[in-house]
C-alpha positions in Angstrom: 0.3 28.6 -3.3 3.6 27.0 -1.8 1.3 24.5 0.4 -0.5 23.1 -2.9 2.8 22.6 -4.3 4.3 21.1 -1.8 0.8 18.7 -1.8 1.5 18.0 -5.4 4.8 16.7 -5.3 4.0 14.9 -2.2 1.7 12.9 -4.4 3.9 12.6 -6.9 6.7 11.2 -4.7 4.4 8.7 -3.5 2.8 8.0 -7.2 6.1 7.4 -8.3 6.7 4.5 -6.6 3.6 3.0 -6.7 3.0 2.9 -10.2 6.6 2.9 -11.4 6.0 -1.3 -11.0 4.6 -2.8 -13.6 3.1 -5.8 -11.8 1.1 -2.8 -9.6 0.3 -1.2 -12.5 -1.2 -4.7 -13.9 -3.5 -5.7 -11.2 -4.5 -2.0 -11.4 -3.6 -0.2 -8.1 -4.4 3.6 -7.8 -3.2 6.4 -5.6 -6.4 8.0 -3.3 -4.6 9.9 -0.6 -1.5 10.3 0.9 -1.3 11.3 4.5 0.9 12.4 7.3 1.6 8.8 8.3 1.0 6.6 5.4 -1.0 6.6 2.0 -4.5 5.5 1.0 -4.6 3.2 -2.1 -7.2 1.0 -3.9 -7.5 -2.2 -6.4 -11.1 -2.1 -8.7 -12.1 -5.5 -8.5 -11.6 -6.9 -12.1 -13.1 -10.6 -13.7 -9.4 -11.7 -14.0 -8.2 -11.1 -10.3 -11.4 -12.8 -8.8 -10.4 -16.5 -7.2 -12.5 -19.8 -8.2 -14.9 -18.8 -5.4 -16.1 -15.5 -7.6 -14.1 -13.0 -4.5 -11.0 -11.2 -5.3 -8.1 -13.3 -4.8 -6.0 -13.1 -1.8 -2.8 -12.8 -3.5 -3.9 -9.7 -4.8 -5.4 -8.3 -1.2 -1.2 -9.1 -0.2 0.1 -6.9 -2.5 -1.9 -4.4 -2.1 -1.5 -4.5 1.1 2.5 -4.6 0.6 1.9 -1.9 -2.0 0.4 0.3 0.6 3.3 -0.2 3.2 6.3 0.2 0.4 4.8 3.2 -1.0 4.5 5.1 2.3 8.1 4.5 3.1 9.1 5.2 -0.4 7.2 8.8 0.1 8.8 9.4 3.8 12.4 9.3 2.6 11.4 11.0 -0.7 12.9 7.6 -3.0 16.3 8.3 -1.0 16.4 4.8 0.8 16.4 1.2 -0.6 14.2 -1.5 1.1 12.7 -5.0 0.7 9.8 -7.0 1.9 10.7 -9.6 4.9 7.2 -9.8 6.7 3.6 -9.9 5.8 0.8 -11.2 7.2 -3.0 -10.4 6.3 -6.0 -11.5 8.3 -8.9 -11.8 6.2 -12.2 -10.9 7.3 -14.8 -11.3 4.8 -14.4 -11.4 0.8 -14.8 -8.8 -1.4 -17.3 -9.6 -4.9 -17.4 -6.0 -6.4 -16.5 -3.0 -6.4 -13.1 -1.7 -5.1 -11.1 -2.8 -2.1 -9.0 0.1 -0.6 -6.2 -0.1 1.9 -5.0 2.6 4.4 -1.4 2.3 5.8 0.1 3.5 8.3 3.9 3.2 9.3 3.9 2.2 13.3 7.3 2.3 13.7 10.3 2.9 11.4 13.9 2.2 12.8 17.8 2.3 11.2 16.9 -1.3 9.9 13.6 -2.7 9.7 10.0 -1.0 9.6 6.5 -2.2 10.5 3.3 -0.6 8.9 -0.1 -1.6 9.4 -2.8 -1.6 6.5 -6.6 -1.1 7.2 -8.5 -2.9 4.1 -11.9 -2.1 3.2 -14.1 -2.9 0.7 -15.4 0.3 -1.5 -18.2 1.1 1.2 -16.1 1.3 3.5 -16.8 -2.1 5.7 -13.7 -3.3 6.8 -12.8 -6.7 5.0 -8.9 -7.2 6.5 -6.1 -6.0 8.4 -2.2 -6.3 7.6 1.0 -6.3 9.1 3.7 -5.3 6.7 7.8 -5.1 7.6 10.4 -4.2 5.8 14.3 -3.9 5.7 16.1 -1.1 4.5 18.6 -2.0 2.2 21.0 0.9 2.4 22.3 0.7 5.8 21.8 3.0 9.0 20.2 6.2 7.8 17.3 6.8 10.1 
């Protein structure tokens, strides 16, 4: 009983976060899993966030992406510590039409300062469509 409490506000620490902005909340992002070393979140492709080429728009593959990252550190320090965005960089494989794109972080390394995660993105078969790089800077001073 204790463990499936503790799994519920784990979730909630990291749902928190992630829907408590409303531009996340507008392009539609959704909680799937959260895991020992980062969280699993998704995007359902919509009309409105597809690019002039008809494939979801790169902008929003970023965020979700940075998303991914910010919610995993807001979960490991339980909303204690402030941070920021100074890094991202996405390599995009192949686009994504339909369907949902998911993305899979992981934090590689988190020091006193700054933190690097990594995102896995996939599209909602589970073909891999883009990998991310994601640091950020705490805010808050040395607490690690």
């Amino acid at each position: 009983m204790l463990e499936s409490a503790n799994l519920k506000d784990t979730k909630k620490t990291a749902l928190e976060f992630l829907t408590r902005h409303a531009f996340n909340h507008l392009l539609g992002f959704e909680l799937v899993r959260v895991h020992r070393d980062g969280i699993t979140i998704r995007c359902q492709v919509r009309e409105e966030l597809l690019n002039s080429a008809g494939s979801l728009h790169g902008g929003v593959t970023a965020s979700l992406a940075d998303a991914a990252v910010g919610s995993a550190l807001y979960h490991r320090f339980g909303g204690t510590r402030r941070f920021t965005t100074v890094e991202l960089k996405v390599n995009y494989f192949r686009p994504v039409t339909e369907g949902r794109l998911v993305a899979r972080s992981r934090l590689l390394r988190v020091g006193s300062t700054i933190s690097v995660g990594r995102v896995d993105l996939a599209d909602g078969s589970g073909r891999d469509v883009g990998v991310a790089i994601v640091t950020y800077m705490f805010l808050d001073g040395t607490k690690a």
